[in-house]
C-alpha positions as CSV (number, residue, x, y, z in Angstrom):
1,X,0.0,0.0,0.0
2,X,1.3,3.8,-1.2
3,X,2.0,6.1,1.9
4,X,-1.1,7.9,2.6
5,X,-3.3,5.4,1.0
6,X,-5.5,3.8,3.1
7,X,-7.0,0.3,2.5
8,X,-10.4,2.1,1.6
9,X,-8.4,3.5,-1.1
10,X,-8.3,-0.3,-2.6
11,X,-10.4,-3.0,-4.1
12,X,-9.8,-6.4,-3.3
13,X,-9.1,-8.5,-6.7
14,X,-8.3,-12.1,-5.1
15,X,-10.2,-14.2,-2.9
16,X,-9.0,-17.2,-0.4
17,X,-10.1,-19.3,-3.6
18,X,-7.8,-17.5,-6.2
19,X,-4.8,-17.7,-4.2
20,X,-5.5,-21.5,-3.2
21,X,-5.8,-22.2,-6.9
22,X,-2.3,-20.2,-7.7
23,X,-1.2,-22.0,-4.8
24,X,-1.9,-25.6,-5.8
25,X,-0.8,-24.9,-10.0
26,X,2.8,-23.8,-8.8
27,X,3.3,-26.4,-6.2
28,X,2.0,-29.1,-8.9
29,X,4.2,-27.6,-11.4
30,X,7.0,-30.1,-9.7
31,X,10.2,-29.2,-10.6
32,X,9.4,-26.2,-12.4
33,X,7.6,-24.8,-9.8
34,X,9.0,-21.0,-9.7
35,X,10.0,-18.9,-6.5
36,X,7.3,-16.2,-5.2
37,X,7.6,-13.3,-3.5
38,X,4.8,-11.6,-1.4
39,X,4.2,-7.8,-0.6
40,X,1.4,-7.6,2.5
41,X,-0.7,-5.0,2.7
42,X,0.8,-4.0,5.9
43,X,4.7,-4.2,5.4
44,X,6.5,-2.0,3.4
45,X,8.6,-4.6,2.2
46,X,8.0,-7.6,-0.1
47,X,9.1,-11.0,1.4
48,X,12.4,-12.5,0.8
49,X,12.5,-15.1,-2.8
50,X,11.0,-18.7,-1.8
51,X,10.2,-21.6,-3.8
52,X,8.0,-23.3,-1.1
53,X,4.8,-23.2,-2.8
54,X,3.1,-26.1,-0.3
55,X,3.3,-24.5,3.3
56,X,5.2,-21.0,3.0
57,X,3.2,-20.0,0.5
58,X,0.6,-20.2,3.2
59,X,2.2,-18.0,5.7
60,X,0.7,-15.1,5.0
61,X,-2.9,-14.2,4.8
62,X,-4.5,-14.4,1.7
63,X,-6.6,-11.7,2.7
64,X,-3.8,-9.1,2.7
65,X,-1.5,-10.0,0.0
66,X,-1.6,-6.7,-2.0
67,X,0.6,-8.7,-4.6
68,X,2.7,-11.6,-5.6
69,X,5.9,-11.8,-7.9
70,X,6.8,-14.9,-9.4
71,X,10.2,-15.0,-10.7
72,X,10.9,-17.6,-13.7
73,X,14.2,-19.3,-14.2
74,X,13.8,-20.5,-18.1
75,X,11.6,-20.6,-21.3
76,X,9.7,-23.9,-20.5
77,X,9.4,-22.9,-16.6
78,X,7.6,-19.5,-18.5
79,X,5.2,-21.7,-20.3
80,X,4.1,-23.8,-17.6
81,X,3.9,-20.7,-15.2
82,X,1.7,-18.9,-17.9
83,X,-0.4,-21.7,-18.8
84,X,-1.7,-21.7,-15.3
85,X,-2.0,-18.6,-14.7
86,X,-4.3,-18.1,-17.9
87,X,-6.7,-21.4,-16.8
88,X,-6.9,-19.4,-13.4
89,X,-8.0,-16.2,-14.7
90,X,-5.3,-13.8,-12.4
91,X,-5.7,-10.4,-12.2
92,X,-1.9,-9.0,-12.9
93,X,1.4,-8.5,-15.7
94,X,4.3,-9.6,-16.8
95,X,7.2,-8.1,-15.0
96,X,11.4,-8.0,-16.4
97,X,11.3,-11.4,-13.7
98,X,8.3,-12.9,-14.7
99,X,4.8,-12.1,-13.4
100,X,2.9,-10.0,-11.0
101,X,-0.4,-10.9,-9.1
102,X,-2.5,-8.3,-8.1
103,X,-4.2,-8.7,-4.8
104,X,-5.6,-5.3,-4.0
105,X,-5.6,-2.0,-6.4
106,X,-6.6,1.4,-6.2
107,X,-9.8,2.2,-6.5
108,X,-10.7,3.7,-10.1
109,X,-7.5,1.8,-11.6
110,X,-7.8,-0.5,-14.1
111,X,-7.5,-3.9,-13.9
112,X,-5.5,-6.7,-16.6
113,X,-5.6,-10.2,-16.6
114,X,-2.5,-12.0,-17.7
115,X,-3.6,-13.8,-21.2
């Protein structure tokens, strides 16, 4: 969240649902599952690179991810990783690392969905 932004100032785009699914598709991606990142709502830092998809991922509250970075390691890992995230339906972009899943934006903003 932007100093002086409260959460009023954003709409939730996820649900417990969307991030379970995300969840499940990288962790069954087996060995080219991908490592995430997660920026809450709350800090003002995103969380260090993991690649624990089946507990860590858990860790923090769905409810207040404001977004998630997945980083990708090679051409077939981007593949998979997009394939997924397409059957899903995530709100989000492609980033220089690989993806970005928005959990909250601003109000007002619009909103993509990686295709």
């Amino acid at each position: 969240m932007s100093r002086g932004q409260s959460p009023n100032d954003l709409v939730g785009l996820m649900n417990d649902t969307k991030w379970e699914e995300l969840r499940l598709a990288m962790y069954e991606l087996g060995s080219l599952h991908p490592q995430f990142r997660v920026k809450d709502l709350v800090g003002d830092t995103p969380t260090a690179w993991d690649g624990e998809w089946f507990y860590h991922f858990r860790l923090e509250p769905y409810s207040t991810i404001e977004w998630c970075d997945i980083r990708i390691d090679s051409e077939q890992q981007q593949s998979a990783v997009l394939e997924c995230i397409r059957k899903i339906h995530l709100p989000g972009h492609a980033t220089a690392e690989g993806f970005r899943i928005i959990g909250w934006a601003p109000r007002g903003a619009p909103v993509m969905y990686i295709d």
